[in-house]
Structures are given as C-alpha cells and as structure tokens.
C-alpha positions in Angstrom: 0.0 0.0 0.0 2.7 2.7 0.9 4.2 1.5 -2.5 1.4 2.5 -4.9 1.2 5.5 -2.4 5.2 6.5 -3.2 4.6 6.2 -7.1 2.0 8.0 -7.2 3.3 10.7 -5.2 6.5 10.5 -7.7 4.4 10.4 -11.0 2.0 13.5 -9.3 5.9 15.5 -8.8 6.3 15.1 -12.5 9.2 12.8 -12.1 9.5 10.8 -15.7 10.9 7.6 -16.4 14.4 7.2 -18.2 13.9 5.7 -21.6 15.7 2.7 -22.6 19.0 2.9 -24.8 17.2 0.6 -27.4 14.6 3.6 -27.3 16.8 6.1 -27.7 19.4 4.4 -30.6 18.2 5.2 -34.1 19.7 3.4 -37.2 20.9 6.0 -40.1 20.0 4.7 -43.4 22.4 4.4 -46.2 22.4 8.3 -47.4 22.5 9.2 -44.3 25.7 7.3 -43.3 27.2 8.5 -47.4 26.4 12.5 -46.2 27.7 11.9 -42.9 30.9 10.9 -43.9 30.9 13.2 -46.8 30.4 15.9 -44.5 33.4 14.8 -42.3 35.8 14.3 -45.0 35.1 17.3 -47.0 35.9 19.1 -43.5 39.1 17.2 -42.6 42.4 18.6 -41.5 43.3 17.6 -44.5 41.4 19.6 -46.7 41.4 22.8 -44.7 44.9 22.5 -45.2 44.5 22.5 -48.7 41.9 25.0 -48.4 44.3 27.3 -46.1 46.7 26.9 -49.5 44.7 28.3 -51.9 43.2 31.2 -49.4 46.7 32.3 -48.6 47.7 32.5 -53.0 44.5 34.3 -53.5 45.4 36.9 -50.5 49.0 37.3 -51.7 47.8 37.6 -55.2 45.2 40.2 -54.2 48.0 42.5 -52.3 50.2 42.2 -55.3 48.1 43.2 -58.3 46.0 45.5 -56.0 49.5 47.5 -55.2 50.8 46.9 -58.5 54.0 45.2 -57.6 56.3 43.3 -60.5 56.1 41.9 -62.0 52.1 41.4 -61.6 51.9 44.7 -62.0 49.7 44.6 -65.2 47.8 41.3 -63.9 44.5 41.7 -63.2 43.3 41.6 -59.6 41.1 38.4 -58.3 37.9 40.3 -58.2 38.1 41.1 -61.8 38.2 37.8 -62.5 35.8 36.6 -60.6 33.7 39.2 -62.3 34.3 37.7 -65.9 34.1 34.4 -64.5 30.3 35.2 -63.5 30.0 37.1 -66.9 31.4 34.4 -69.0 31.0 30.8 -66.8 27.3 30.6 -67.5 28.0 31.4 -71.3 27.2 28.2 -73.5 30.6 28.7 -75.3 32.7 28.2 -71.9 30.6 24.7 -71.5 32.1 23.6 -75.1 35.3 24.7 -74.6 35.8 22.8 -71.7 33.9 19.7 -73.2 36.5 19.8 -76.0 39.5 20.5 -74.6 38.2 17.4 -71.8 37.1 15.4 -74.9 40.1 15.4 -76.6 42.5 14.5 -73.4 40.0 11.7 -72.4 40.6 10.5 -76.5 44.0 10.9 -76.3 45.5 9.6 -73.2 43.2 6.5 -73.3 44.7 5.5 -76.9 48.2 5.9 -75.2 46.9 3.5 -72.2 45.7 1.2 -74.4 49.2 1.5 -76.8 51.8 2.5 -74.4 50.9 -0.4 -71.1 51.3 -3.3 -73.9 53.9 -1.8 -75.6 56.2 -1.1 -73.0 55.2 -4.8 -71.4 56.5 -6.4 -73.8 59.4 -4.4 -74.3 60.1 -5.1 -70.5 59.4 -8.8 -70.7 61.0 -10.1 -74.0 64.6 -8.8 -74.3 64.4 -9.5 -78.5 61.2 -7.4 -78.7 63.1 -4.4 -76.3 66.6 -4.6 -78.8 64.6 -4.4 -81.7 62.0 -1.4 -80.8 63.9 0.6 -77.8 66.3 2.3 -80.4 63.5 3.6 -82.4 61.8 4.8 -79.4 64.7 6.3 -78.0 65.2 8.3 -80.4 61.7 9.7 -81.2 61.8 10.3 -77.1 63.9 13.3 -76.6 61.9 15.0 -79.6 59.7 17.8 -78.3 55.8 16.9 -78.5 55.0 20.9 -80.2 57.8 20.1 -82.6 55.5 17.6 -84.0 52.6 20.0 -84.6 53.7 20.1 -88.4 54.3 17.1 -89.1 50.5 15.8 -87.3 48.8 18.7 -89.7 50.4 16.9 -92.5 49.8 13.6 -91.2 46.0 14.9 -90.1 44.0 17.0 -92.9 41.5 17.3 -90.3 42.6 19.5 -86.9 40.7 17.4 -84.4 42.9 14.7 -85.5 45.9 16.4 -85.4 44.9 17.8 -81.7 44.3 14.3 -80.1 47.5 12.5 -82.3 49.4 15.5 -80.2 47.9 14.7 -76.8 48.6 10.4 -77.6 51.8 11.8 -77.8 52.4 13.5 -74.8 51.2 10.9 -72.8 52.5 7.7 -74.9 56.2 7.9 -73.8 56.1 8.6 -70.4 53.3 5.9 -69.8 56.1 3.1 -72.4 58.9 4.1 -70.1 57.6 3.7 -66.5 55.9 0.3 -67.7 59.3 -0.9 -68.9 61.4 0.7 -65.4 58.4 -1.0 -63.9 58.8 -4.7 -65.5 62.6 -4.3 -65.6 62.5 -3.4 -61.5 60.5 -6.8 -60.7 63.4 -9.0 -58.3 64.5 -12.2 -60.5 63.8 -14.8 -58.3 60.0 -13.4 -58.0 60.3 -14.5 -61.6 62.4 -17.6 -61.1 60.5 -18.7 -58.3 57.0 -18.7 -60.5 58.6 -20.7 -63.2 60.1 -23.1 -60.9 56.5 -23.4 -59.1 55.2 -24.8 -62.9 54.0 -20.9 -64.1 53.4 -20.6 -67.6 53.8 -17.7 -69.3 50.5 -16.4 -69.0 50.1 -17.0 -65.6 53.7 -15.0 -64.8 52.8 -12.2 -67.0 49.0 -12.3 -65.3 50.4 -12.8 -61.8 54.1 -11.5 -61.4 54.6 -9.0 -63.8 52.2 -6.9 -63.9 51.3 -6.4 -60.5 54.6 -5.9 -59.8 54.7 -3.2 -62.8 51.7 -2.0 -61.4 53.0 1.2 -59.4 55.2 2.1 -62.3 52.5 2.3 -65.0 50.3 4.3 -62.7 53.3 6.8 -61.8 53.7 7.1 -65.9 49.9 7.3 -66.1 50.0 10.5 -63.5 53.1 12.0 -65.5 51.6 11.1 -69.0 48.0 13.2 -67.8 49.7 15.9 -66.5 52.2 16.4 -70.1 48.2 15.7 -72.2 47.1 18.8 -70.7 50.2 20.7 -71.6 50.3 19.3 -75.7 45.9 19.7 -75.8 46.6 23.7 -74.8 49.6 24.1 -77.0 48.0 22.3 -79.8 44.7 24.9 -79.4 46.4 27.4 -79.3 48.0 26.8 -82.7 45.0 24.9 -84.5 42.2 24.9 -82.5 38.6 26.5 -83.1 37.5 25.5 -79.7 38.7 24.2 -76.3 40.3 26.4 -73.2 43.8 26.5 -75.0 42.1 28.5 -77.7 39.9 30.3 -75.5 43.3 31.8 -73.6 44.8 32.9 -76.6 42.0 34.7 -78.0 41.3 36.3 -74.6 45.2 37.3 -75.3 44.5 38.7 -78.8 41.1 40.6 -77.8 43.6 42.2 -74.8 41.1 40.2 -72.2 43.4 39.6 -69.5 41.0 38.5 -66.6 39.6 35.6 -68.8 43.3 34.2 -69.5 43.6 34.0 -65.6 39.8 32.5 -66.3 40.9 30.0 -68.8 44.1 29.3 -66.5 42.4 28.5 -63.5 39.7 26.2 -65.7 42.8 24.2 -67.1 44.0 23.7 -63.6 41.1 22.7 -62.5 40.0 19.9 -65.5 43.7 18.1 -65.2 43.2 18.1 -61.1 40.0 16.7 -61.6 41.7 13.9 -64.4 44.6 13.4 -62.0 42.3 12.6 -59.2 40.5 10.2 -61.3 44.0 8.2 -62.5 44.7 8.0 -58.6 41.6 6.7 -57.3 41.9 4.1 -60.1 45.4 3.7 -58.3 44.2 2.8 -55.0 41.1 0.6 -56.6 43.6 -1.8 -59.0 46.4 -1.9 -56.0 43.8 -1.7 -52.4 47.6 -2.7 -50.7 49.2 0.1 -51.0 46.6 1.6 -48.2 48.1 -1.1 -45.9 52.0 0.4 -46.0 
C-alpha cells in the first residue's frame, strides 16, 4: 500500500521515467551514413589544409596586383576575375570549350593507355622485342611533343585529328617508359620462383609482372595526364577552333586579361580533376598500397 502510495506521489511531482538505450538508438539509413561521412571528410584537416593553401595565393595575389607590384603589375586583380568568371561561366561557349578540350584529353591519353601499357610490357618482358624497338623509341623520345605540330597537320588533314594525335603523344612515352622501369624493377627470383612453381607464361605475366609493374605504369599514367594537358593547350592554341587552349589565346589577342587567368584556372582545374581520377583508379587496381 505505501508502494502505490510513493509512485503516485513521484508520478503526481512530474518525475519521468528514463527511456531505454534501445529507445533512444536510431539506425541512419544508407544516405544518411554516405552525407555523414561526406560531410566529415570534405571538412578534414586535410582539406582545410588545402583550403588554407589556396586562401593564402589568393590573398598574396590580391595584395600584389592591387598594389601593383612586378612583376604582376599589369595582372589583373582576383575580383576582376571573378567578375568575368560570373559574366562568362554561364556562357554556352565556356561549357564547349571545356567539353573539348576534356574530350580530346580523355581520346588521347586513353589511346596511349591502351598503346603505351602493352607496348612497353613487352618491351620489358621479351629482351628480343626491347633490342629491336627501344632504339627507335629512343630516339623519337627526346623529340619535343610541339615540334611535331607540323608534321601531325600533314599527317592529319582534319585538326581534331591532329589535336588528339598531339595529346597520344604527350602521354604515350612517359606511360612506355615507366611500364618498362616497372617490369625491368620486378626482383628475378619473384620471376624464377613462379617458373620453378610450374608458371606458364600467362600466368607469370597475369600474376608476377604486372602487378609488380603496377606502381610504375600508374606513376607514368600521372606524368603522361599531367604532359596531355600541356600538348591539348599548345596544340589549341595553334589549331584549335575551340577548347580552353584556344579560348586563352583569343582572350590574349582581344587584350582580355581577366579571362586568360579564367581559362588558367579552368585548365588547372580539369587536369586536377583527371589526375584525381588516375589515382583513385590507383588505389582501386592496387587496395595494398593503403596497408604500408
């Protein structure tokens, strides 16, 4: 009796019960957990780091052109760029710049995957097939990718050819030699060892060689995306009717200076964006380099 008294008295202070944990716990659904951890990366140490980077260019920039110091004296300030970017961003002829200059890279750099990885395999691998074709590439090598402009509008009657033969180019001899560096750095007895277990040579060149050329052809990969982005601008500038390289140099001839730091800044930021994409395909096609 004096317990249903005390209750009472305890529910009629207002006193509440404590809910249970299982209560209280709330599962988050699967775009819930995705926008969590987006949220938490995108404000990492990392990235304000790399945030704090840029801020302090952009400030340092700012004092220079604002004060007129060399030798940015005749550059134009961030806000006036930022004023043609909202002018000329939204334009439809920015969007198919970028589309072509990005259009052409993609074209370009893919055909040198698909070329280059095989090609310098195989020179790697077979000694007969790196005596009879290292000479040759050699050679061509050391040639600089714009002195081939001519000779690609020869080869090329049509200029997108000629643009995208440029940018296979730029990214075809880096990608052969870090594939052969890559093969030729493999330890012997990796290779002994395999053919001693009963290997054949598919199954060596499937399970030895090239994951052990792996980091090399993604290192030439990085270079070779990097060097498409340099011969795509230079080969626009000389040929092209569209793309950012073109867009730079008319912006040069029209005396537009704040939409040359425009088109410099959009060219930085398409081969970031490719470069990123090469090394998250790193870190998909070799998940052990995350372990080391």
């Amino acid at each position: 009796m004096s317990g249903n008294c005390g209750k009472s008295m305890d529910n009629a202070a207002g006193v509440q019960e404590v809910p249970s944990v299982s209560s209280v716990y709330r599962e988050y659904s699967t775009m819930e957990k995705l926008l969590r951890r987006a949220f938490l990366g995108l404000f990492s140490y990392a990235n304000l780091r790399k945030i704090l980077s840029l801020v302090v260019i952009v400030v340092l920039w700012h004092i220079w052109t604002t004060y007129q110091l060399p030798p940015l004296s005749r550059v134009p300030t961030p806000m006036s760029v930022l004023a043609e970017a909202a002018k000329y961003v939204p334009k439809r002829i920015f969007m198919m710049n970028v589309l072509f200059s990005m259009g052409r890279v993609f074209v370009g750099f893919t055909a040198a995957c698909v070329v280059g990885i095989p090609f310098g395999l195989m020179m790697g691998w077979r000694r007969k097939v790196k005596s009879f074709a290292f000479p040759v590439f050699e050679t061509l090598r050391p040639i600089p990718i714009i002195s081939w402009v001519p000779l690609s509008v020869i080869m090329f009657p049509m200029t997108e050819h000629s643009i995208v033969f440029l940018v296979f180019l730029g990214a075809f001899f880096p990608i052969v030699l870090n594939t052969l560096l890559g093969v030729e750095g493999i330890p012997s007895y990796y290779i002994n060892g395999a053919l001693s277990l009963g290997s054949s040579q598919r199954d060596l060149l499937r399970h030895v060689i090239l994951p052990g050329a792996l980091p090399s052809i993604f290192t030439g990969m990085t270079v070779g995306m990097g060097l498409t982005w340099v011969m795509v601008v230079a080969a626009e500038m000389v040929a092209g009717g569209y793309g950012l390289g073109y867009m730079t140099w008319e912006s040069y001839i029209l005396i537009t200076y704040p939409r040359i730091i425009l088109g410099m800044f959009a060219i930085g930021i398409c081969g970031y964006l490719f470069s990123a994409i090469v090394r998250t395909l790193a870190s998909a096609v070799m998940p052990w380099r995350k372990v080391f």
